[in-house]
KOLDOKE-41699 format. One record per residue: residue number from 1; y, x, z of N, C-alpha, C, O, CB in turn. Coordinates in Angstrom, 1 decimal, padded with zeros to 4 digits. Atoms other than C-alpha are relative to their C-alpha. Glycine has a CB too. Layout:
BEGIN
num->NUM	n.c2->Y	n.c1->X	n.c3->Z	ca.c2->Y	ca.c1->X	ca.c3->Z	c.c2->Y	c.c1->X	c.c3->Z	o.c2->Y	o.c1->X	o.c3->Z	cb.c2->Y	cb.c1->X	cb.c3->Z
...
***
This chain:
BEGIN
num->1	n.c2->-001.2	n.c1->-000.2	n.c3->000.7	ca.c2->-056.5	ca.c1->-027.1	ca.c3->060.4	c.c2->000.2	c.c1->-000.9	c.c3->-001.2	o.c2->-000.8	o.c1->-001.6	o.c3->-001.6	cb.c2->000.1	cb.c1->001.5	cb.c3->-000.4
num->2	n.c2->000.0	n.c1->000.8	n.c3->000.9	ca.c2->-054.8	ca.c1->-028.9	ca.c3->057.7	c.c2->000.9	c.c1->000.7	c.c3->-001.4	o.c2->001.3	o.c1->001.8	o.c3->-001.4	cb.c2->000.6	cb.c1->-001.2	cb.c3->000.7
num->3	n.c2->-000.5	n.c1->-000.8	n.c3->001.1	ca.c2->-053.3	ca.c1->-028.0	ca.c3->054.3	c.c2->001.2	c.c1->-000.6	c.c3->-000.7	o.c2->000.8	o.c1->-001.5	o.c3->-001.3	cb.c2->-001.0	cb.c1->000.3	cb.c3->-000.9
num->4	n.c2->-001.2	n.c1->000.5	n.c3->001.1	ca.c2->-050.1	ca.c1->-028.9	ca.c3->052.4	c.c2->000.2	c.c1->001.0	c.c3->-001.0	o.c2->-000.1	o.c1->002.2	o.c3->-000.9	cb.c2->001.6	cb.c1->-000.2	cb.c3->000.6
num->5	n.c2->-000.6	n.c1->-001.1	n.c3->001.0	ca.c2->-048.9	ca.c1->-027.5	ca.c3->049.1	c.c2->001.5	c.c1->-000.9	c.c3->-000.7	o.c2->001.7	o.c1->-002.1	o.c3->-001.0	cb.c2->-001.3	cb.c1->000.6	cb.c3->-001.5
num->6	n.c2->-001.4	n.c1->000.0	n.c3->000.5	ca.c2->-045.3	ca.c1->-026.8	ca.c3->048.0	c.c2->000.1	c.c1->000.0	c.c3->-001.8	o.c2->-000.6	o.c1->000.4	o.c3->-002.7	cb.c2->000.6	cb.c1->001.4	cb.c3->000.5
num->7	n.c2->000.2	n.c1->000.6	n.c3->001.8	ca.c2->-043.9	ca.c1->-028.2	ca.c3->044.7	c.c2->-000.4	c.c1->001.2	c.c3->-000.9	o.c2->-001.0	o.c1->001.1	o.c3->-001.9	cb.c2->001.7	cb.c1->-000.7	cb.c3->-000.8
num->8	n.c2->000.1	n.c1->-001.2	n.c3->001.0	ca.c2->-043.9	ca.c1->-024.6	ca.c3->043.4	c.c2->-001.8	c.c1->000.1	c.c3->-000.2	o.c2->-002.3	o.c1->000.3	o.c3->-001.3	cb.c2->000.8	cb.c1->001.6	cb.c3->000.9
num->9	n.c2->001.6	n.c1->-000.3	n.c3->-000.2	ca.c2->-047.8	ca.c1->-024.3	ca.c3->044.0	c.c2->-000.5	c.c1->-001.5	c.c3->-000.8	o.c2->-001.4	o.c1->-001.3	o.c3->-001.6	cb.c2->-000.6	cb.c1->000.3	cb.c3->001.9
num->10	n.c2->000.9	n.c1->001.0	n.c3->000.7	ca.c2->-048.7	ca.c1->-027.9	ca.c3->042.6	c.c2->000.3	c.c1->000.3	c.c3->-001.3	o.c2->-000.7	o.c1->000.1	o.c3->-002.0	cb.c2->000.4	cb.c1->-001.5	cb.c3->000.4
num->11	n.c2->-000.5	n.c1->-000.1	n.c3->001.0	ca.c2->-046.5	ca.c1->-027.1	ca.c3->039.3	c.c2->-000.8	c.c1->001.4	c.c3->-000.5	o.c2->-000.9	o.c1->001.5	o.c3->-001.7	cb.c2->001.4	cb.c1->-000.1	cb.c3->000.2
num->12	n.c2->000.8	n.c1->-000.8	n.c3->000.7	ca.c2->-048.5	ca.c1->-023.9	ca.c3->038.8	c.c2->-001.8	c.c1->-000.4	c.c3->-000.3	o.c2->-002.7	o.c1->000.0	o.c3->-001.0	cb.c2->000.3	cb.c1->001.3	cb.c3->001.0
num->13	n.c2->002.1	n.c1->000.6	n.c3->-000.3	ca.c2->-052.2	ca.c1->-025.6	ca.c3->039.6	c.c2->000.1	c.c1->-000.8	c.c3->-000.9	o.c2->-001.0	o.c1->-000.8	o.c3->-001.5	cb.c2->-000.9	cb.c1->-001.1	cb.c3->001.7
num->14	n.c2->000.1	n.c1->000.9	n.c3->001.1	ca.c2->-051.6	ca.c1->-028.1	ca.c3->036.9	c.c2->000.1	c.c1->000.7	c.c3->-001.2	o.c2->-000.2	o.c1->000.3	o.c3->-002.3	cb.c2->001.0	cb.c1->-001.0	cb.c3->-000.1
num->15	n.c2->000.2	n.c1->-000.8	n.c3->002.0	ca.c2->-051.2	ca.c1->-025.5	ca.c3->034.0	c.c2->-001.4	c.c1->001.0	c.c3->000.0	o.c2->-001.9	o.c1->001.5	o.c3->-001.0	cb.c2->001.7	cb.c1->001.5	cb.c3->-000.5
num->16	n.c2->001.4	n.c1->-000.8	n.c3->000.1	ca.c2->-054.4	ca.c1->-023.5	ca.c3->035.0	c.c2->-001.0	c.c1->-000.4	c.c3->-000.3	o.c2->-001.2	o.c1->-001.4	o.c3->000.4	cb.c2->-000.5	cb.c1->000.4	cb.c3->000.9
num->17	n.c2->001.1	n.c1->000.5	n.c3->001.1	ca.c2->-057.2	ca.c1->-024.2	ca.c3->033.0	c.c2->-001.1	c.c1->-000.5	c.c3->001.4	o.c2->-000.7	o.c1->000.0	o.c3->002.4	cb.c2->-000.8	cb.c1->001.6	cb.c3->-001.4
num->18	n.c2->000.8	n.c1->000.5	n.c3->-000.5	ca.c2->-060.2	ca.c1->-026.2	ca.c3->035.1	c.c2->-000.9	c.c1->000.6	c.c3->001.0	o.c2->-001.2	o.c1->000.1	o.c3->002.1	cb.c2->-000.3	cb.c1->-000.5	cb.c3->-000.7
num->19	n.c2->001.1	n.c1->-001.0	n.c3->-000.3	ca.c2->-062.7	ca.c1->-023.4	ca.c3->035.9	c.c2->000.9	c.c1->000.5	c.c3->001.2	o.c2->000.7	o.c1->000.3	o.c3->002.4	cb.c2->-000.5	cb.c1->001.2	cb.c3->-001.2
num->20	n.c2->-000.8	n.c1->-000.6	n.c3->-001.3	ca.c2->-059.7	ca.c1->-021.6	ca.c3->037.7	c.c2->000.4	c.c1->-001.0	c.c3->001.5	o.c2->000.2	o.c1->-000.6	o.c3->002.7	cb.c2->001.4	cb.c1->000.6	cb.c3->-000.7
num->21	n.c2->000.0	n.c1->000.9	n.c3->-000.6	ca.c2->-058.7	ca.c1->-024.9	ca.c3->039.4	c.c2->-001.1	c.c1->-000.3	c.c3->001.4	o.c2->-000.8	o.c1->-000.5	o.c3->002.6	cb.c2->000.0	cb.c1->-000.9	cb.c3->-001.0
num->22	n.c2->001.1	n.c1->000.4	n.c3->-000.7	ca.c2->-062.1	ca.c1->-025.5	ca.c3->040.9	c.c2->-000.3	c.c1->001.1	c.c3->000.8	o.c2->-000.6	o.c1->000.8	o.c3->001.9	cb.c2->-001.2	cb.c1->-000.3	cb.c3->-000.8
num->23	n.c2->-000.5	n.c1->-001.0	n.c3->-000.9	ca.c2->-061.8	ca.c1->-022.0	ca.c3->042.5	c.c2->000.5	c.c1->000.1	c.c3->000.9	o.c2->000.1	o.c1->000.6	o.c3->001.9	cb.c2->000.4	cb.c1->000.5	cb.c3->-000.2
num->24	n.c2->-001.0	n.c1->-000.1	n.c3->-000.7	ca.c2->-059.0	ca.c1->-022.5	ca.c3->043.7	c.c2->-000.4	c.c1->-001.0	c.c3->001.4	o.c2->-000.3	o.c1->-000.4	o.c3->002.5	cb.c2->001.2	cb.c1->-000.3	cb.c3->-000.9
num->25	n.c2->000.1	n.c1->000.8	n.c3->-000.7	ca.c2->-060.0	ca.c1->-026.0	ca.c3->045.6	c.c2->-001.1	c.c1->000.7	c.c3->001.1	o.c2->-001.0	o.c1->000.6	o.c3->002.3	cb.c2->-000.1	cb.c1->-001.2	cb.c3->-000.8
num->26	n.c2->000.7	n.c1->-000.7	n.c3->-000.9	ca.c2->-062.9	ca.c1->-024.0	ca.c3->047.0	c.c2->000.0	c.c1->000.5	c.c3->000.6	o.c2->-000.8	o.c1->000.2	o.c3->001.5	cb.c2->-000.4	cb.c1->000.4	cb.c3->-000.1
num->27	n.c2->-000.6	n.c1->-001.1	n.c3->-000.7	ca.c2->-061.2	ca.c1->-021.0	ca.c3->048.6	c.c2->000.6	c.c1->-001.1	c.c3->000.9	o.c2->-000.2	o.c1->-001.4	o.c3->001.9	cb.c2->001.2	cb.c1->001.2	cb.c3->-000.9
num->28	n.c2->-000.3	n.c1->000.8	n.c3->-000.8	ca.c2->-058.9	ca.c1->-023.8	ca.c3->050.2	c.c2->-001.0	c.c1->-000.6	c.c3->000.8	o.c2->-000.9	o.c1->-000.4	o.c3->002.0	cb.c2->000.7	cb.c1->-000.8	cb.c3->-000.6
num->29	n.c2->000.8	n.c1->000.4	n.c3->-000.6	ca.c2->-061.6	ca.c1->-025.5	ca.c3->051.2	c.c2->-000.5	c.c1->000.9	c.c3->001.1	o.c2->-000.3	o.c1->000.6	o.c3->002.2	cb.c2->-000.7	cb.c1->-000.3	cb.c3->-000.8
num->30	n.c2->-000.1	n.c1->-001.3	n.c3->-001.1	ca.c2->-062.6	ca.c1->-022.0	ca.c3->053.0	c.c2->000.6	c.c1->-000.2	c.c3->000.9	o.c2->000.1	o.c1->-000.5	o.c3->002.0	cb.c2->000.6	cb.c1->001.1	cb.c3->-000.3
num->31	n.c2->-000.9	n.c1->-000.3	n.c3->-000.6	ca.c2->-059.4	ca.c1->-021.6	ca.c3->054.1	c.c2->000.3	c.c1->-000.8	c.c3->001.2	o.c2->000.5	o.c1->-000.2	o.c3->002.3	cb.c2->001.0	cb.c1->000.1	cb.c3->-000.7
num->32	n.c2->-000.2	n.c1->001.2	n.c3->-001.3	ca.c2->-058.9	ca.c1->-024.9	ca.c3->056.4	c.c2->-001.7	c.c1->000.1	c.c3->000.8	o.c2->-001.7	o.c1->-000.2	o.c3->002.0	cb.c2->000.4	cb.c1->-002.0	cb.c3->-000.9
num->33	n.c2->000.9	n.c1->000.0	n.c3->-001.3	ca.c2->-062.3	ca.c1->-024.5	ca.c3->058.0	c.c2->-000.2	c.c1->001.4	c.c3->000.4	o.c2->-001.0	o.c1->001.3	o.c3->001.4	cb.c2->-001.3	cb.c1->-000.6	cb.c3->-000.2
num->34	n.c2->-000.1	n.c1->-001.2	n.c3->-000.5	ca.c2->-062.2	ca.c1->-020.4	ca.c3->058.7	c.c2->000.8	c.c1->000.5	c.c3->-000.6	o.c2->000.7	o.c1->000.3	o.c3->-001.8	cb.c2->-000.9	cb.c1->000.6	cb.c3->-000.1
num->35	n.c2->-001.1	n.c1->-001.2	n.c3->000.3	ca.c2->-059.1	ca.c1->-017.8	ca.c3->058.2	c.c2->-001.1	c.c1->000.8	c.c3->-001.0	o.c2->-001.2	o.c1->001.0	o.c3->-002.2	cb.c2->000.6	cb.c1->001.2	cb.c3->001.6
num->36	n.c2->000.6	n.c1->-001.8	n.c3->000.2	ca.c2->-061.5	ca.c1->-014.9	ca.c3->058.2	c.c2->-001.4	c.c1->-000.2	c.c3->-001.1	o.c2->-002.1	o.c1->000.7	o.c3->-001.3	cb.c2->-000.7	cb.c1->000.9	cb.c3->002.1
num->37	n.c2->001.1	n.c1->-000.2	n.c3->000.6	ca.c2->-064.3	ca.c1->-016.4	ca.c3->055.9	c.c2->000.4	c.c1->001.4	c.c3->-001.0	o.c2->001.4	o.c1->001.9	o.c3->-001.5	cb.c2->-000.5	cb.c1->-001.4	cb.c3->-000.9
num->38	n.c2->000.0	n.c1->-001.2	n.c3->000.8	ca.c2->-065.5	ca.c1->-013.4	ca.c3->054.0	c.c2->000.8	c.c1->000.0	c.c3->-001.3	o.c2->001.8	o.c1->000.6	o.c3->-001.6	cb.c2->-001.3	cb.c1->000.4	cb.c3->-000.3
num->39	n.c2->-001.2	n.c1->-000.3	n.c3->001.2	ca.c2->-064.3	ca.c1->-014.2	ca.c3->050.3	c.c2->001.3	c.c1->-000.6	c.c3->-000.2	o.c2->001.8	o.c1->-000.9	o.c3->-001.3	cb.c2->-000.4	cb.c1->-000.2	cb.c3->-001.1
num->40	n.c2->-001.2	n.c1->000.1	n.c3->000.3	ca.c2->-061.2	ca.c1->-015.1	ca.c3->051.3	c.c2->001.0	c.c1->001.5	c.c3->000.0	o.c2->002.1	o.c1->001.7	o.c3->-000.5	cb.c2->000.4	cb.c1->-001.1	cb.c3->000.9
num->41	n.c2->-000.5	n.c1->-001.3	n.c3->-000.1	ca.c2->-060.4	ca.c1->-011.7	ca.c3->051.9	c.c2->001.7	c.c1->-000.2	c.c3->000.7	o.c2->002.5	o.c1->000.7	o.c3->000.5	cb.c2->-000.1	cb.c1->000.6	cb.c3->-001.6
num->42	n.c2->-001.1	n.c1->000.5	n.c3->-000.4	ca.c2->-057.2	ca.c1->-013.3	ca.c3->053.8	c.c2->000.5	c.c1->001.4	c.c3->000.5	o.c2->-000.2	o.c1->002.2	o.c3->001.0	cb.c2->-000.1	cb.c1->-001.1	cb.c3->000.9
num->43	n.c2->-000.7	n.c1->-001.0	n.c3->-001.0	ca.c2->-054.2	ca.c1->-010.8	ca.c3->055.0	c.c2->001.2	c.c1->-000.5	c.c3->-000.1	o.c2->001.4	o.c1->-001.6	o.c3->-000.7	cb.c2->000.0	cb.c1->001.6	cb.c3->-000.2
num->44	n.c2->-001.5	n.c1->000.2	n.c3->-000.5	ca.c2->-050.6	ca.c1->-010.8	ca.c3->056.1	c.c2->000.3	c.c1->001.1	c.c3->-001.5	o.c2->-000.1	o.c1->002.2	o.c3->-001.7	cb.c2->000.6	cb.c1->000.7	cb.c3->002.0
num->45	n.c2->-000.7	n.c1->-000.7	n.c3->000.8	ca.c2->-048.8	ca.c1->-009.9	ca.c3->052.9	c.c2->001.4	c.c1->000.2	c.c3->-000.1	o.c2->002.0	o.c1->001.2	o.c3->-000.6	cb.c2->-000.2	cb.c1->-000.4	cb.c3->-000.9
num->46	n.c2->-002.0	n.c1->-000.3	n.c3->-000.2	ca.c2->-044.9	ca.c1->-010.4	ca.c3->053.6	c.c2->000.1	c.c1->-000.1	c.c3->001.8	o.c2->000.6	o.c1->-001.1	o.c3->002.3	cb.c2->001.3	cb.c1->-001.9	cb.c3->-000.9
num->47	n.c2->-000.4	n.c1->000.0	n.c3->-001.6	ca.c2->-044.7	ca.c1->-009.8	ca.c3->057.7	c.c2->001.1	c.c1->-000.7	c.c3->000.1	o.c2->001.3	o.c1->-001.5	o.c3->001.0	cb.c2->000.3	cb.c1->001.4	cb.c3->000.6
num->48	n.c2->-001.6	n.c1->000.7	n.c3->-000.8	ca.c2->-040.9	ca.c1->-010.7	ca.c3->057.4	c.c2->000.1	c.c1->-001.0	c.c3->-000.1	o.c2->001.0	o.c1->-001.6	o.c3->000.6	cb.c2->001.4	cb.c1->000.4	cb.c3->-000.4
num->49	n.c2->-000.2	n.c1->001.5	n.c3->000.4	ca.c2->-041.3	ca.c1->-014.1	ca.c3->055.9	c.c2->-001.5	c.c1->-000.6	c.c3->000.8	o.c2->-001.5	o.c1->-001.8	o.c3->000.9	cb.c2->000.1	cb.c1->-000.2	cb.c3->-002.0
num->50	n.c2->001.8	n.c1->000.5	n.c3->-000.8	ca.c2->-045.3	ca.c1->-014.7	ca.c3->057.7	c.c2->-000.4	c.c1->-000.3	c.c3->-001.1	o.c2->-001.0	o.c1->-001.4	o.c3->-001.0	cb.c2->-000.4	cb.c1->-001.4	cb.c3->001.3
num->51	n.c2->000.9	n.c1->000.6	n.c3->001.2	ca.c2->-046.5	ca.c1->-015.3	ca.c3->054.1	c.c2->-001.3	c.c1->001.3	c.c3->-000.2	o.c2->-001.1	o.c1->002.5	o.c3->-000.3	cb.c2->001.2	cb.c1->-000.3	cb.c3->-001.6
num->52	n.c2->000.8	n.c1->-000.3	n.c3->-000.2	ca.c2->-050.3	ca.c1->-014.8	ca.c3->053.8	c.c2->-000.4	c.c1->000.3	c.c3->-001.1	o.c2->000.3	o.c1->-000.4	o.c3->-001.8	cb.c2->-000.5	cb.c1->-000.4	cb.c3->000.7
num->53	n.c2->001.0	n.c1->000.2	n.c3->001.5	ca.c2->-052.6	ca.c1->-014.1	ca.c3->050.6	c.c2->-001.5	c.c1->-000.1	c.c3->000.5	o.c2->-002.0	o.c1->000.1	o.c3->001.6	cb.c2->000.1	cb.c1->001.7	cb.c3->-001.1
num->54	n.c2->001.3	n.c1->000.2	n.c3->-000.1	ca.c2->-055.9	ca.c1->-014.9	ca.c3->050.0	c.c2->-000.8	c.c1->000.1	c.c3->-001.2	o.c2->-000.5	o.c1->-000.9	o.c3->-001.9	cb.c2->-000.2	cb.c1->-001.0	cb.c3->000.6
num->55	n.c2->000.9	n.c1->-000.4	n.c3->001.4	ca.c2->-058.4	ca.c1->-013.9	ca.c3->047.0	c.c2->-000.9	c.c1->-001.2	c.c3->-000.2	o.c2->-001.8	o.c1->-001.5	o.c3->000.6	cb.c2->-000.9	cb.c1->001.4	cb.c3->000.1
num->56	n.c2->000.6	n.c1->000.6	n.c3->000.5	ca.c2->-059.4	ca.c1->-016.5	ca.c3->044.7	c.c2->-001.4	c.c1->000.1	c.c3->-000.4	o.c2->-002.4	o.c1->-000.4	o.c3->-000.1	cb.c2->000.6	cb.c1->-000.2	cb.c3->-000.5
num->57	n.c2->000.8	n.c1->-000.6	n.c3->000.6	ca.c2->-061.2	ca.c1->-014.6	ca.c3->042.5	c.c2->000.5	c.c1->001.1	c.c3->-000.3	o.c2->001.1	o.c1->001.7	o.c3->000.6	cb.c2->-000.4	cb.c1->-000.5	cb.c3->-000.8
num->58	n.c2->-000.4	n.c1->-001.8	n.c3->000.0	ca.c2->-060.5	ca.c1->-011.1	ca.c3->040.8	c.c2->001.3	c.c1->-000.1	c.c3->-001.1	o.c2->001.7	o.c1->000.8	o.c3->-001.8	cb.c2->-001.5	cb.c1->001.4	cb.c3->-000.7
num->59	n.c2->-000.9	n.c1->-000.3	n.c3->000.7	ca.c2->-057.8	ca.c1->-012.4	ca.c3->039.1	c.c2->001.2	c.c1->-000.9	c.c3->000.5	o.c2->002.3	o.c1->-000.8	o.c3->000.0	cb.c2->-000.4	cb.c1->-000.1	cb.c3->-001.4
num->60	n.c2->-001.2	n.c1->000.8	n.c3->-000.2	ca.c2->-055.7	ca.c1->-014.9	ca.c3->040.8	c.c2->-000.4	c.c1->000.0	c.c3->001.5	o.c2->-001.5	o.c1->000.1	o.c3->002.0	cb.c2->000.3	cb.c1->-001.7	cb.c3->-000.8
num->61	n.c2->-000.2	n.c1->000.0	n.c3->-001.5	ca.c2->-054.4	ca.c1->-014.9	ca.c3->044.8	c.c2->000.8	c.c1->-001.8	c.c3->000.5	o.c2->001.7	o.c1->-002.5	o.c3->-000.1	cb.c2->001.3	cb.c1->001.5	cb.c3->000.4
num->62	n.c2->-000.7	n.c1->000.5	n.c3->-001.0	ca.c2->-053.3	ca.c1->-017.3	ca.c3->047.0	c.c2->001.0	c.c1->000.2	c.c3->001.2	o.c2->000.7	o.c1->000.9	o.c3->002.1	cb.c2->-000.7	cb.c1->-000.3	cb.c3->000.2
num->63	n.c2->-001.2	n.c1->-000.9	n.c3->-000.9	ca.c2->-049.8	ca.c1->-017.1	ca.c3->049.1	c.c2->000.1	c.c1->-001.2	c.c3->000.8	o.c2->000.2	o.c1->-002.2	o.c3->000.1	cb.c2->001.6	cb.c1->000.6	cb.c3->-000.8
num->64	n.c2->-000.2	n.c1->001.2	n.c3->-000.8	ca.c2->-049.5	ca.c1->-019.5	ca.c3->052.1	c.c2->000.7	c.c1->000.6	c.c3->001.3	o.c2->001.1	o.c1->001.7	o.c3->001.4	cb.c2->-001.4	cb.c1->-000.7	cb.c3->000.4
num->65	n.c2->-000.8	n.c1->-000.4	n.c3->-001.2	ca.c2->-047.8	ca.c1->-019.7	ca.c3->055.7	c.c2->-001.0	c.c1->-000.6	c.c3->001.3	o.c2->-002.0	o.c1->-001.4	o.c3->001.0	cb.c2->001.9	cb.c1->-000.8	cb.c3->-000.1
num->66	n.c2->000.7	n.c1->001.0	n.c3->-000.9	ca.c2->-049.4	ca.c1->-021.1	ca.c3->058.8	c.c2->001.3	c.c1->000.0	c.c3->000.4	o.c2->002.2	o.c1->000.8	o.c3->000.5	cb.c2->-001.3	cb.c1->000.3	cb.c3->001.0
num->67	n.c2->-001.3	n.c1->000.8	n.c3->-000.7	ca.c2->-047.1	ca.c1->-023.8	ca.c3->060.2	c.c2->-000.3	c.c1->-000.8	c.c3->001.5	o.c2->000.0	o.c1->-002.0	o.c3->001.6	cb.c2->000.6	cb.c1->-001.1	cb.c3->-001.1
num->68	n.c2->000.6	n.c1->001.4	n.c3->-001.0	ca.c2->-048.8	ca.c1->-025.1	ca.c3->063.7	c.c2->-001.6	c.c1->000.2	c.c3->-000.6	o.c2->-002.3	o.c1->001.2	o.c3->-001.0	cb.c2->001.0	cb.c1->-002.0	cb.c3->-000.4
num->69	n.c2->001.2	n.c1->000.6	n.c3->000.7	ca.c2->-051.8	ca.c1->-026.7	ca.c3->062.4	c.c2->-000.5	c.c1->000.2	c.c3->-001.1	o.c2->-001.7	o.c1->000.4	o.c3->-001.4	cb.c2->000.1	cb.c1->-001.2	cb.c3->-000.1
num->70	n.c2->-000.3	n.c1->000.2	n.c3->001.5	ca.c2->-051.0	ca.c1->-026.6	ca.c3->058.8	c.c2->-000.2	c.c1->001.5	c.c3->-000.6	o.c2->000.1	o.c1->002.5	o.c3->000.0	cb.c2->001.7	cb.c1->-000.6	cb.c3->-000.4
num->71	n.c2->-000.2	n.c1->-000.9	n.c3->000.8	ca.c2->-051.5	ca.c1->-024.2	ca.c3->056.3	c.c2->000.5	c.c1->-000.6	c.c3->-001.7	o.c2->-000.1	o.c1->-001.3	o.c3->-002.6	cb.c2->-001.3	cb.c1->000.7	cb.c3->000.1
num->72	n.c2->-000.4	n.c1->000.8	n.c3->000.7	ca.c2->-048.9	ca.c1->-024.8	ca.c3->053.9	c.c2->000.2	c.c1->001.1	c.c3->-001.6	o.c2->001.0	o.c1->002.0	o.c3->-001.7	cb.c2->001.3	cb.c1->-000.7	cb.c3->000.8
num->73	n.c2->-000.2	n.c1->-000.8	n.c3->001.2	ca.c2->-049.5	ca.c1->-023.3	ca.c3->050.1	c.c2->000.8	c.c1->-000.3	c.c3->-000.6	o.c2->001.2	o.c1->-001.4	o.c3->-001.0	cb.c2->-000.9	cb.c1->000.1	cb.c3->-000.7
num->74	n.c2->-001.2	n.c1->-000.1	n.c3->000.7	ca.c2->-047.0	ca.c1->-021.7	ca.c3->048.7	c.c2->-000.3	c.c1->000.0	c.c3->-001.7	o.c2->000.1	o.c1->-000.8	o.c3->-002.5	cb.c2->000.8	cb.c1->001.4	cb.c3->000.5
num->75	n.c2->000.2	n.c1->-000.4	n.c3->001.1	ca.c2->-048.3	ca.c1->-020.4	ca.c3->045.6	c.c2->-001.2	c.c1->000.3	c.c3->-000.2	o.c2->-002.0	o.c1->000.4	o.c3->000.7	cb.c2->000.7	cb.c1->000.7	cb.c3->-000.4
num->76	n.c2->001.3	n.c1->-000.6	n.c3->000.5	ca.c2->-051.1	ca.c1->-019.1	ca.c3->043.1	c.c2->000.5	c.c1->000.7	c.c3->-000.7	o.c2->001.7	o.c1->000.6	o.c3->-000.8	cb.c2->-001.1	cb.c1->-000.8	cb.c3->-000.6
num->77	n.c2->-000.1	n.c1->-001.0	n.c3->001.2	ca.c2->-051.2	ca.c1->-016.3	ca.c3->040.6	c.c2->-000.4	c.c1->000.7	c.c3->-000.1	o.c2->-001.3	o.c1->001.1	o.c3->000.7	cb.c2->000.7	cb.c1->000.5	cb.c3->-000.2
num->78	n.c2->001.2	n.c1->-001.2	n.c3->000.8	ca.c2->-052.4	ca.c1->-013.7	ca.c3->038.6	c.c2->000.6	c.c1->001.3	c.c3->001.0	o.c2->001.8	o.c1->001.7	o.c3->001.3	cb.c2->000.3	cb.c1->000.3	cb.c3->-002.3
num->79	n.c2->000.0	n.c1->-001.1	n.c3->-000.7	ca.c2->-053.2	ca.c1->-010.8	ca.c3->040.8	c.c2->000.3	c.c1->001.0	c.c3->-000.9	o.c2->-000.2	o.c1->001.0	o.c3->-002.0	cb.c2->-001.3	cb.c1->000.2	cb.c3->000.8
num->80	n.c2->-000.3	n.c1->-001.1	n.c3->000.6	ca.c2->-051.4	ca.c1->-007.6	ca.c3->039.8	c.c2->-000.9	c.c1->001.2	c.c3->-000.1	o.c2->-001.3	o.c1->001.8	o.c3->000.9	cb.c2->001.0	cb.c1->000.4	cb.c3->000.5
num->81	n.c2->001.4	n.c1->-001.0	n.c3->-000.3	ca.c2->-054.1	ca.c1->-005.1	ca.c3->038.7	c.c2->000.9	c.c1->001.3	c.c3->000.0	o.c2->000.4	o.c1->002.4	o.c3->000.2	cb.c2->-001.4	cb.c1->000.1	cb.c3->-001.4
***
């Protein structure tokens, strides 16, 4: 699989401090060679739109779509506790 990100998602990854950053590239990294690795904790979060989440860490998610091949990230953010 392959990965794109949407302007909304590059414009949020440039204000997150480094540590979170490097997280983040990791999980992706996950994500394009297994769905189901364990800490991505991946699920279907919006059914009507096919947008997916995926756990960074315990404080920020990942929101993507599969398109075909592609997994195209939408967004990052702070998980609602």
């Amino acid at each position: 699989m392959k990965h794109a990100f949407s302007a909304k998602f590059i414009r949020q990854y440039k204000a997150l401090p480094p540590s979170v950053k490097a997280k983040i590239d990791k999980q992706i990294a996950f994500l394009v060679a297994n769905l189901h690795h364990p800490s991505l904790r991946a699920k279907k979060y919006d059914e009507a739109n096919d947008v997916w989440q995926a756990r960074v860490d315990a404080s920020y998610r990942l929101y993507f779509r599969i398109e075909g091949d592609t997994y195209q990230i939408l967004s990052v953010a702070p998980h609602p506790k």
